[in-house]
N, C-alpha and C positions, 0 to 999 in steps of 0.2 A: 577642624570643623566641629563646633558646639553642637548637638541638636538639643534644644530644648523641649520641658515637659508642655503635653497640652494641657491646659488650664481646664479642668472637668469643672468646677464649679458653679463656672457661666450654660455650660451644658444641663447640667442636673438642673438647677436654676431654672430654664426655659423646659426643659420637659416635666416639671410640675407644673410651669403655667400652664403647659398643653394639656396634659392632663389635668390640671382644675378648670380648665375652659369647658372640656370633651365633659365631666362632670357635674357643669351647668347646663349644658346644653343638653344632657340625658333629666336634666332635673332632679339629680343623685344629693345636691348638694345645697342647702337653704344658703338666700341670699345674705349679703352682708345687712341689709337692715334690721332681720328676723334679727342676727345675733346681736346687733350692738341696742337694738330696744328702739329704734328710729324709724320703724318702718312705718310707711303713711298709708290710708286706703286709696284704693286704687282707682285711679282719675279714669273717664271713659274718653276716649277719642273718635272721634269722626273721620270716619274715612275721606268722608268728599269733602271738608275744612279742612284735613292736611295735604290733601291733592291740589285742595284752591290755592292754601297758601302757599304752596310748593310751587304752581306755575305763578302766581302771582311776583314772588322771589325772581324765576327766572325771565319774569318782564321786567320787571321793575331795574335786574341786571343789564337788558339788551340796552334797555334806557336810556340807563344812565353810559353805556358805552357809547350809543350813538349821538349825546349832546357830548360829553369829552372828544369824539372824534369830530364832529361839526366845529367848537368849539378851538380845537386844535387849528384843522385843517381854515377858518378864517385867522391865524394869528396872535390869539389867546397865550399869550407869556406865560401864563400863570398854569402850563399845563404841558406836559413834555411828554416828548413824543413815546417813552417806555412807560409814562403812568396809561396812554392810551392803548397802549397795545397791548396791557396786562387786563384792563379792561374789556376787550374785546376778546382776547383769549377764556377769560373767567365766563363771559357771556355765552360765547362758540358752546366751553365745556357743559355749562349746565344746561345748553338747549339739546348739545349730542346726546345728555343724560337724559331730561327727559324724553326725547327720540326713542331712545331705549326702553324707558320704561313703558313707554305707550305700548310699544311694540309688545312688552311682553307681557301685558295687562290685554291687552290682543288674543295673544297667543292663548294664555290661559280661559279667557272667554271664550276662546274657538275651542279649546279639547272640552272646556265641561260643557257646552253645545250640542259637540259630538259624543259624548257618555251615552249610554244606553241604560235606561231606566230600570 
């Protein structure tokens, strides 16, 4: 019975990305743009246009799941019955997601509600 060596390579390999991740996220560590000369100024974003376009996404998804499955369900050749159900599922996931987030845009509106001045 052989036992072979464990390959540490792939290990050390992954705990430097862990630890250069843990080192951006502390802000210890300037981003790759600073260093190669490519960094752009910094675009502002709106909260409430990437929340529109974010539920907008996830209608525009339910959508088009529910003319694929109408679609299907009269006959439609041109449309099988796993391209509908990958579409329904994609649809499900991103309304359970935003489900969630509501929830915990929710949540975080109710604890700073309840903060004390």
């Amino acid at each position: 019975m052989a036992v072979s060596m464990i390959d540490t390579s792939r290990i050390d390999a992954m705990v430097a990305q862990l630890k250069a991740a843990a080192a951006r996220a502390q802000g210890n560590v300037a981003p790759i743009e600073s260093i190669t000369g490519t960094e752009k100024p910094a675009t502002r974003v709106d909260f409430a246009s990437v929340l529109k376009n974010s539920l907008d996404e996830v209608n525009s998804s339910q959508e088009k799941a529910g003319k694929m499955s109408q679609s299907f369900s009269m006959g439609d050749d041109n449309i099988n019955l796993s391209d509908v159900m990958i579409a329904m599922q994609k649809a499900s996931i991103s309304f359970q997601t935003t489900v969630q987030v509501r929830n915990k845009l929710v949540s975080a509106y109710r604890d700073i509600m309840t903060m004390q001045v």
